[in-house]
C-alpha positions as CSV (number, residue, x, y, z in Angstrom):
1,X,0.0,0.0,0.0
2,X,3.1,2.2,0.4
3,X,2.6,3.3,-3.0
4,X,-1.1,3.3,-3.9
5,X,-3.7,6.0,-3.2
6,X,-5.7,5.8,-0.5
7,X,-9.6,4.7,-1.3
8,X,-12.4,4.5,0.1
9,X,-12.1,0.9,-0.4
10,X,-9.4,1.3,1.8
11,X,-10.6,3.3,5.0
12,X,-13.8,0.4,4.1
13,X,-11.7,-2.7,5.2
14,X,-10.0,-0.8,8.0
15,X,-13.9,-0.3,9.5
16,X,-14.2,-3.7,8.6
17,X,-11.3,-5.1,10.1
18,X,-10.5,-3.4,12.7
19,X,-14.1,-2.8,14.2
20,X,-13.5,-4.1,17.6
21,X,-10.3,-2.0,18.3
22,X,-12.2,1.1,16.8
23,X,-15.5,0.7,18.7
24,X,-12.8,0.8,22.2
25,X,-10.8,3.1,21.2
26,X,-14.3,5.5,20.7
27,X,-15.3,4.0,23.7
28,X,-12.1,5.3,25.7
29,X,-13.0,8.7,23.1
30,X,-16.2,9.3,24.7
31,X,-14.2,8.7,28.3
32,X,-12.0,11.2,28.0
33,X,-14.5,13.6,26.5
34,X,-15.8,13.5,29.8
35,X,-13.7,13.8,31.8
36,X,-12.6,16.7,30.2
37,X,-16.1,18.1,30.8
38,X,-15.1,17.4,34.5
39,X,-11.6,19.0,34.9
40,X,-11.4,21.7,32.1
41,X,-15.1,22.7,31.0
42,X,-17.3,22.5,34.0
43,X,-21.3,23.1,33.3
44,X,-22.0,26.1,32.6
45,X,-25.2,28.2,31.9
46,X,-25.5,31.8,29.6
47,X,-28.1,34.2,29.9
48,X,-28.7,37.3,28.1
49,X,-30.2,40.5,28.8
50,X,-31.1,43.3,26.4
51,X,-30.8,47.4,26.8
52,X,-32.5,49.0,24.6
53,X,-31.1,52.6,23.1
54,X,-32.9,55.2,21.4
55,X,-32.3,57.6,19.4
56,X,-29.5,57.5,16.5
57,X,-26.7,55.7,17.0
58,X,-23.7,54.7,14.3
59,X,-22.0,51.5,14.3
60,X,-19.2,52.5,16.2
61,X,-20.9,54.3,18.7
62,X,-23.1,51.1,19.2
63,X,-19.5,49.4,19.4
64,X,-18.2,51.8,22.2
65,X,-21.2,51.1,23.9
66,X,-20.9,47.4,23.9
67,X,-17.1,47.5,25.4
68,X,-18.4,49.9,28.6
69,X,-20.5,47.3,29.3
70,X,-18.0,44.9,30.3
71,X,-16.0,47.8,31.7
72,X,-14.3,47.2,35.2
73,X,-16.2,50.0,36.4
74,X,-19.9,47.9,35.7
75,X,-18.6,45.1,36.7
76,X,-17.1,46.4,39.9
77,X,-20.6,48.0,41.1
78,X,-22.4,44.5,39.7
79,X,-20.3,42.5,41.8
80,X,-20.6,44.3,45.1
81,X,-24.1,44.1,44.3
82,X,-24.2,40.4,43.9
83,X,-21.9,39.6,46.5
84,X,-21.1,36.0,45.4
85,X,-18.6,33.9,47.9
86,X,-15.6,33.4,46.4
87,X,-16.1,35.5,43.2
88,X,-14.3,38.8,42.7
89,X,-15.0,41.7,40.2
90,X,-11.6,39.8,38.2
91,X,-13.4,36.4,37.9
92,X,-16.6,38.0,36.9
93,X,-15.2,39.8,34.2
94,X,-14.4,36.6,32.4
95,X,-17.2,35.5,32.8
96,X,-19.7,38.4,31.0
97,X,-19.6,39.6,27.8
98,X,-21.6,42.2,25.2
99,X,-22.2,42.4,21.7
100,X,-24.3,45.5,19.4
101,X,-27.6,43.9,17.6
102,X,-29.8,45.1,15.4
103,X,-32.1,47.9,16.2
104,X,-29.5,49.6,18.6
105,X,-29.6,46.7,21.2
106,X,-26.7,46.0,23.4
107,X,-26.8,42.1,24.3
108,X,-25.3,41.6,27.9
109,X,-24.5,38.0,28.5
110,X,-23.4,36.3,31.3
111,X,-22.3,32.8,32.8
112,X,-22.2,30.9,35.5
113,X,-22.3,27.3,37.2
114,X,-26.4,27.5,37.2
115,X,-29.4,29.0,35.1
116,X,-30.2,31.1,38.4
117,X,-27.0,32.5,39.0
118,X,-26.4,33.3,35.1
119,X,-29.7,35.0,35.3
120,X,-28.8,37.2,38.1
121,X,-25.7,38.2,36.3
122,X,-26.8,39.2,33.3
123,X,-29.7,41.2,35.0
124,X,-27.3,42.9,37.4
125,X,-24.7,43.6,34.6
126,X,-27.6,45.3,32.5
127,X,-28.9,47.4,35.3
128,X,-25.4,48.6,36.3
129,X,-24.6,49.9,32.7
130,X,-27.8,51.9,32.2
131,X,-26.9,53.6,35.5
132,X,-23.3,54.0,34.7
133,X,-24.5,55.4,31.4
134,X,-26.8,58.1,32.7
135,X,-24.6,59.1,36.0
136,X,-22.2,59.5,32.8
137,X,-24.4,62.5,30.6
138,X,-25.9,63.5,33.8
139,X,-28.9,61.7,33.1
140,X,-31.4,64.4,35.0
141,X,-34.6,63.7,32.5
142,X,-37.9,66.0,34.4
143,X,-39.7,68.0,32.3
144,X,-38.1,71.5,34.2
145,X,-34.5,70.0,33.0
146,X,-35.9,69.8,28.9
147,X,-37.8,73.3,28.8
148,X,-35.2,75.0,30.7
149,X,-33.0,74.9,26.8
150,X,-35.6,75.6,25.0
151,X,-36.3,78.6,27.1
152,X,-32.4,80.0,26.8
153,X,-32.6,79.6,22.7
154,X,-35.5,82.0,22.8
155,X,-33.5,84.6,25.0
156,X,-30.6,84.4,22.5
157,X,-32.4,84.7,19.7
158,X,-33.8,88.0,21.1
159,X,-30.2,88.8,21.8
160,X,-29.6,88.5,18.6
161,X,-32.3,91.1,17.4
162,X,-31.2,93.5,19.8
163,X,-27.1,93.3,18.7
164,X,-28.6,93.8,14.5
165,X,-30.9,96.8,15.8
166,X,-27.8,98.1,17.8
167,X,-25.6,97.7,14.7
168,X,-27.3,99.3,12.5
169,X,-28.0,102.4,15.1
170,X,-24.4,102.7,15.1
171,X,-22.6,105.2,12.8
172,X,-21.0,102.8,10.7
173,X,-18.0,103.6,9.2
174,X,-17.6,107.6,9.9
175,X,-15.9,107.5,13.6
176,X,-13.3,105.3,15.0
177,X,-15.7,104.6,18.2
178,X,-18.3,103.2,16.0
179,X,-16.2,100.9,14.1
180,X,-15.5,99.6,17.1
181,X,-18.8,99.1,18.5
182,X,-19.7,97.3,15.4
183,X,-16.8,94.8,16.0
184,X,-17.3,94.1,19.5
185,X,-20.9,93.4,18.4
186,X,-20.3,90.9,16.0
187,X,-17.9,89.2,17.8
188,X,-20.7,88.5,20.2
189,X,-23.3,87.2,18.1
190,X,-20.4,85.0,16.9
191,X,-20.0,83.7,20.5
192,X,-23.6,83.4,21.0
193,X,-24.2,81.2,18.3
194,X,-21.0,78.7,19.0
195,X,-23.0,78.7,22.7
196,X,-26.0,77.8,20.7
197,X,-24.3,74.3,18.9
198,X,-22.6,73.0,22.1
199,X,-26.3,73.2,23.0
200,X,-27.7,71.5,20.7
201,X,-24.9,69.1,20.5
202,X,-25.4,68.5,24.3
203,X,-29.8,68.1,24.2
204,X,-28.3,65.3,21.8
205,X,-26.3,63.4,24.1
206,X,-28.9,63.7,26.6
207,X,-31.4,61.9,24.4
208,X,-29.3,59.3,23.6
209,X,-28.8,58.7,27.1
210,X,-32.1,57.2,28.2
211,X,-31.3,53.4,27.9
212,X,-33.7,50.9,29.3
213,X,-33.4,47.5,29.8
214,X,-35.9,45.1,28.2
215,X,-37.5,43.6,31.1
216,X,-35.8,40.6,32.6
217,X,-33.4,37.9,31.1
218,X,-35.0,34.3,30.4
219,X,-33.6,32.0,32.6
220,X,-31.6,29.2,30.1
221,X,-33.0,26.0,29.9
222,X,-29.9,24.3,28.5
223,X,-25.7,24.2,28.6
224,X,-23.5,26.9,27.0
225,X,-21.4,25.0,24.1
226,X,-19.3,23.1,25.1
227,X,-22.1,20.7,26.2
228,X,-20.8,17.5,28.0
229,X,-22.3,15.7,25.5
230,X,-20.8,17.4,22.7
231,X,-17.3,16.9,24.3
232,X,-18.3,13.3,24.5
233,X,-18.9,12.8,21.0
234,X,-16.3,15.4,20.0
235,X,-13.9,12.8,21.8
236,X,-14.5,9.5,20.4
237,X,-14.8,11.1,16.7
238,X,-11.2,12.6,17.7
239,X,-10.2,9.4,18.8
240,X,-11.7,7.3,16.0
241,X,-10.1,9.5,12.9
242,X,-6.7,9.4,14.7
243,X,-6.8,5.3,15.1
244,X,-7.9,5.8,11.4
245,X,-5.1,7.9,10.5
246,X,-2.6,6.1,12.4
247,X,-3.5,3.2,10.1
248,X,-3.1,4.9,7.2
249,X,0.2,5.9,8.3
250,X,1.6,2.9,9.2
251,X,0.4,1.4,6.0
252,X,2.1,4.3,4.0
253,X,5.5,3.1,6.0
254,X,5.4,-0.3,5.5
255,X,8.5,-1.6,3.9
256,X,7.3,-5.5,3.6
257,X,7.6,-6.8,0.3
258,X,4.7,-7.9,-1.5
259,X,5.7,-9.1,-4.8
260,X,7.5,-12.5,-5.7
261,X,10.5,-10.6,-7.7
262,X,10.9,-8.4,-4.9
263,X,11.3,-11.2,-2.3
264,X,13.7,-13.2,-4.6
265,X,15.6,-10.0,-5.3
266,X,16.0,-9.8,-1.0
267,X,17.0,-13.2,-0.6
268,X,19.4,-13.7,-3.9
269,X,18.2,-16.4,-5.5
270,X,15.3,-17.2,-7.9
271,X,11.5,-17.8,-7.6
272,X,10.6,-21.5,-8.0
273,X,6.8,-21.2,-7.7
274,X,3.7,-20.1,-6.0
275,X,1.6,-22.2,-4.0
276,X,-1.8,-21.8,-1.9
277,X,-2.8,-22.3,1.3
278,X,-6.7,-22.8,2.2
279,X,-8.3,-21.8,5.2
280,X,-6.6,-18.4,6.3
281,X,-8.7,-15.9,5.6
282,X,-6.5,-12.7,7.4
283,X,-3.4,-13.8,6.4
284,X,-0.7,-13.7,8.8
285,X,-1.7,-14.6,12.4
286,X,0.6,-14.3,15.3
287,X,1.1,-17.2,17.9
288,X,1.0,-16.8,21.7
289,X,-1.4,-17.3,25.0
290,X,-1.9,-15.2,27.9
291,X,-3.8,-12.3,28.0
292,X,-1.9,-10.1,25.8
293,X,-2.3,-12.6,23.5
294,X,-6.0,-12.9,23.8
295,X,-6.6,-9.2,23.7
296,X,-5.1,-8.9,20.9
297,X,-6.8,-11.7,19.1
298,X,-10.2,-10.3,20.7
299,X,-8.9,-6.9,18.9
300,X,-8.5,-8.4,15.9
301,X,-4.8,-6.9,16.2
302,X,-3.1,-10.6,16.0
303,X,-4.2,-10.3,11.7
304,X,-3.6,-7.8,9.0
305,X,-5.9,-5.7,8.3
306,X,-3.9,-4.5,4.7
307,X,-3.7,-8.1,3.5
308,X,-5.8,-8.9,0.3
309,X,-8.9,-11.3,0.8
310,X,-8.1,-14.5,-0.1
311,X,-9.6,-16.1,-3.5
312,X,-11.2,-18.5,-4.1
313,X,-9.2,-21.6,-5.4
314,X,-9.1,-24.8,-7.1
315,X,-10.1,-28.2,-5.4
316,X,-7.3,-30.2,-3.4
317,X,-5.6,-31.7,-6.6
318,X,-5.1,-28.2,-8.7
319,X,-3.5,-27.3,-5.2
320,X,-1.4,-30.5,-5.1
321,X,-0.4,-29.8,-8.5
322,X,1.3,-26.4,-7.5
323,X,3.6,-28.1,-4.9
324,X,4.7,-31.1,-7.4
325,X,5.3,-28.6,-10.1
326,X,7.8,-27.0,-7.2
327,X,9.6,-30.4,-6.2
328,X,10.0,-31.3,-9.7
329,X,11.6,-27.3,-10.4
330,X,13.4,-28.5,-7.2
331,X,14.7,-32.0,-8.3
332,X,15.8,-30.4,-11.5
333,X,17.6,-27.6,-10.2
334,X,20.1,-29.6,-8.2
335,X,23.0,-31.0,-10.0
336,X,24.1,-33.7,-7.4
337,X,21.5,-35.8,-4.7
338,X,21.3,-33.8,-1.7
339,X,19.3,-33.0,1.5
340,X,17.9,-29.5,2.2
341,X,16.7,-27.4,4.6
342,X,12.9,-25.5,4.5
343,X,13.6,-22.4,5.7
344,X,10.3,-20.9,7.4
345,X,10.3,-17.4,8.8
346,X,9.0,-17.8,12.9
347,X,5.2,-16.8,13.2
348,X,4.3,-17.3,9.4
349,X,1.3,-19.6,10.2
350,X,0.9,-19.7,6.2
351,X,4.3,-20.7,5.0
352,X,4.6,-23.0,7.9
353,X,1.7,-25.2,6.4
354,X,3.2,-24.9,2.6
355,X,6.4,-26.2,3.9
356,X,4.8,-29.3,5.3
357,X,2.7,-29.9,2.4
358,X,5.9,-29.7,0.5
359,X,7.7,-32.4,2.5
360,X,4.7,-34.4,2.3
361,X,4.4,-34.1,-1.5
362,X,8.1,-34.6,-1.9
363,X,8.3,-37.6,0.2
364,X,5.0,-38.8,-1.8
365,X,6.1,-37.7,-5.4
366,X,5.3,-40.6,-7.8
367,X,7.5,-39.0,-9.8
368,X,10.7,-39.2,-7.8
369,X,12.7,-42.3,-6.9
370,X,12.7,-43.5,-3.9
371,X,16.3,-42.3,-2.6
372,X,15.8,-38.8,-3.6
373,X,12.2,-39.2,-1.1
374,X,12.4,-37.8,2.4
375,X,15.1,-35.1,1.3
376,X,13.2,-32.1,3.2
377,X,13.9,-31.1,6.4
378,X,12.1,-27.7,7.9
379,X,12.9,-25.2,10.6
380,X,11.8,-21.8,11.4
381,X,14.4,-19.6,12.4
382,X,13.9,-15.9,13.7
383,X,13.8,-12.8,11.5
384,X,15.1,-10.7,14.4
385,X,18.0,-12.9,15.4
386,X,18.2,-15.5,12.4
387,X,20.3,-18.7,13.2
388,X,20.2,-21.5,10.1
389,X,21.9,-24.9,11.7
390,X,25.1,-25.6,10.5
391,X,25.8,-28.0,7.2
392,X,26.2,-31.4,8.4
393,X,23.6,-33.8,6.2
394,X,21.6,-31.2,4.9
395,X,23.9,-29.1,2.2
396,X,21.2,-26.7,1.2
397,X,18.3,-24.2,2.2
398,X,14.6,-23.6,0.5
399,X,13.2,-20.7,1.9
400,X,9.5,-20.6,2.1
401,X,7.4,-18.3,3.2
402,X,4.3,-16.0,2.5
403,X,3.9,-12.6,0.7
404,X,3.5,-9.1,2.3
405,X,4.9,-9.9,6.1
406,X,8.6,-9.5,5.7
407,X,11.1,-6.3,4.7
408,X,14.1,-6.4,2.7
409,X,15.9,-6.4,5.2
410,X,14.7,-9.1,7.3
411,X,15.0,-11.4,4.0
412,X,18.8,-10.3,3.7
413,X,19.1,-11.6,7.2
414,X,17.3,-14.9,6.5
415,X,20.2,-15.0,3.8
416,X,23.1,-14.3,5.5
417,X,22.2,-16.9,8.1
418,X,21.9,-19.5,5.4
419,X,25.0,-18.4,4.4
420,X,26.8,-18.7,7.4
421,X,25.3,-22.1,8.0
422,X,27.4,-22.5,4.9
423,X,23.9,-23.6,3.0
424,X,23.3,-22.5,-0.5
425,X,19.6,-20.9,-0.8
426,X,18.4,-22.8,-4.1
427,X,15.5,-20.9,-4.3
428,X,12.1,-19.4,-2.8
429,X,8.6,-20.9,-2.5
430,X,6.0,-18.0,-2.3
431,X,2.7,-18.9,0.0
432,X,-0.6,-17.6,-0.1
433,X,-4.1,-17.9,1.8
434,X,-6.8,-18.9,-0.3
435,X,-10.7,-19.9,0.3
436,X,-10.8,-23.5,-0.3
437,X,-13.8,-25.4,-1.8
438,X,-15.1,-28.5,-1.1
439,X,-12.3,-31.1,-1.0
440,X,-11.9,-33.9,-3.7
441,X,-9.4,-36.7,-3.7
442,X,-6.3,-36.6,-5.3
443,X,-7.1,-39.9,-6.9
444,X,-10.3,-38.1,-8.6
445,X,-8.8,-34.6,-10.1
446,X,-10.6,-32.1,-12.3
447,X,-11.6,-33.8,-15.9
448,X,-9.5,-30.7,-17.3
449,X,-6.4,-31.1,-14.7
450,X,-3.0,-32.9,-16.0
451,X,-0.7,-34.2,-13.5
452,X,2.2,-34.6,-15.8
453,X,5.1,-33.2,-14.9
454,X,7.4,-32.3,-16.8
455,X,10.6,-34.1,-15.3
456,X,13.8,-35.9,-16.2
457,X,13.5,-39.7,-16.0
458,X,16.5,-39.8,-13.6
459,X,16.1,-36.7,-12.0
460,X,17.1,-37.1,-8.6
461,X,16.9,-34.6,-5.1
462,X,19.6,-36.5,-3.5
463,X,19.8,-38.6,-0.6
464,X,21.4,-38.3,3.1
């Protein structure tokens, strides 16, 4: 899989395969989404209140509005009004917060451990602003406050009559004094009217001013995201992608060679033939007991999950044909009558069973002659720590062994043991799982199978 793209097909058998270990580790998701909820997000509750503000009001202004409600100076005056145990104006700064709406509302929201408490809160934060805001423009609003500007703009529009009548009484232009009278003159209307703006700039800021808050907050009826159920869910989707991912990974790394060139390649020598195996359908299945052992196989962890599904084969013979064909490559490969070794990799299940159909086939080969019969000896060695035994009767190593379990590098091993056994690796017998069907005896093959082989008449595989 190193090289191919990843499918749908693919993230499809991991589900498939490695159900069990998924459903625990979402399982063990879910857990720590919870306790989470616990330790780091503890229930909480939000409720709003609303102030309403009327008059004209630009965005920014709304803005500005919105930031003195969370001011230290509101939150001060609603904390010493609430009076909580244990919470300061600090703590109960983080824990409000406002926002500019349509229609010149300021949202006030606030959160706490319980829908009563966040109620409170947001109530008490909306009442403090509206009184901060007016104690802030003077917020005086009686009727004797509004006509008492109204009443100075008709005074200085009089004034103003009476500085044009005086101006024009004056002798303009013929003596020094009156020149002067008619600058000082206009130099008060000028001030009179600058009076007038700040006026009119301050009636409104005084409008603007009368906030009121929109009756009560609703008490909430639910959590404020993060729910504990959302962090639940939250962690067994985190956990499940990353177990997903994590296969995907190790898939991309894996260095184990899958093809039969490939494998020859590692163990320098050649290919002498394929052969199936019936009744594995995972593929390569680790040995053991104990609990480790049956978690893992409980897991589904002790199989591959990459490994292709078996096909369906032939019937016993077609399969027996496959392992004469090999002994008679074998036989004819040797130049002298010899016994050999069957190399097995430890913990391939698969190539384990070729192997002894092989001795079995060799030592039952019609074809053969009965000194070069029982020739086949097999041991599994270690791919971590390889050790072949040394030459003594057997002058000669067949390494069998199955297709997508084993590197280049623990194949060079396997090689370099044989070698230092002094045993020449004649060749390599590929292994793979297949779906048998129902059996049929070797005296009875297919109507379309041929079990001639072609052999040499006096081909031998040498004797001890």
């Amino acid at each position: 899989m190193s090289d191919d793209q990843i499918r749908l097909a693919t993230i499809g058998r991991i589900l498939r395969r490695r159900w069990r270990l998924l459903a625990v580790l979402a399982v063990v998701g879910a857990l720590f989404g919870y306790g989470t909820s616990v330790l780091v997000f503890p229930q909480r509750y939000t409720a709003a209140a609303s102030v309403l503000l009327p008059g004209q009001w630009e965005e920014r202004e709304l803005l500005t509005q919105a930031q003195v409600a969370t001011s230290s100076s509101v939150v001060d005056r609603a904390a010493a009004e609430l009076d909580w145990k244990g919470v300061d104006a600090a703590e109960l700064k983080d824990k409000v917060s406002a926002k500019a709406t349509d229609g010149n509302i300021i949202k006030i929201l606030g959160t706490a451990e319980s829908p009563e408490r966040a109620q409170q809160l947001s109530d008490r934060m909306a009442e403090q602003f509206v009184a901060f805001s007016a104690r802030l423009t003077g917020g005086d609003t009686d009727s004797g406050a509004a006509s008492g500007p109204e009443a100075l703009r008709k005074k200085v529009e009089a004034t103003n009559r009476r500085i044009s009548d005086l101006a024009e009484a004056a002798d303009p232009g013929r003596t020094v004094e009156g020149v002067q009278a008619r600058t000082s003159l206009e130099k008060l209307r000028a001030s009179l009217e600058e009076a007038m703006k700040k006026l009119d700039q301050a009636e409104t800021v005084s409008s603007k001013a009368g906030m009121v808050v929109m009756g009560p907050s609703p008490r909430p009826t639910g959590e404020a995201p993060p729910t504990r159920n959302q962090l639940m869910i939250g962690g067994a989707v985190l956990f499940l992608l990353a177990a997903v991912i994590g296969h995907l990974a190790a898939a991309r790394m894996n260095r184990r060679l899958r093809t039969e060139p490939e494998i020859a390649a590692a163990l320098r020598t050649e290919l002498l033939g394929t052969v199936d195996v019936p009744g594995e359908r995972h593929g390569h299945r680790s040995d053991g007991g104990g609990p480790r052992a049956w978690i893992r196989r409980f897991l589904g962890m002790d199989t591959r999950w990459d490994a292709p599904v078996p096909q369906r084969s032939g019937d016993e013979a077609s399969r027996r044909i496959r392992y004469r064909r090999v002994c008679a490559r074998l036989r004819n490969k040797l130049p002298a009558p010899r016994r050999l070794l069957v190399v097995v990799p430890n913990g391939d299940e698969i190539a384990r069973r070729a192997a002894d159909q092989l001795v079995t086939e060799a030592a039952s080969d019609p074809a053969a002659t009965a000194a070069s019969r029982g020739y086949l000896r097999v041991v599994e060695v270690s791919v971590t720590r390889p050790m072949v035994p040394d030459r003594d009767t057997e002058s000669g190593a067949l390494v069998v062994l199955s297709a997508g379990n084993w590197t280049a590098g623990e194949l060079t091993g396997i090689a370099e043991a044989c070698a230092d056994g002094r045993h020449e690796v004649v060749g390599v017998v590929v292994a793979g799982a297949v779906r048998a069907r129902p059996a049929r005896s070797a005296d009875q093959p297919p109507e379309k199978a041929t079990l001639a082989l072609a052999v040499r008449g006096n081909a031998t595989g040498g004797s001890a």
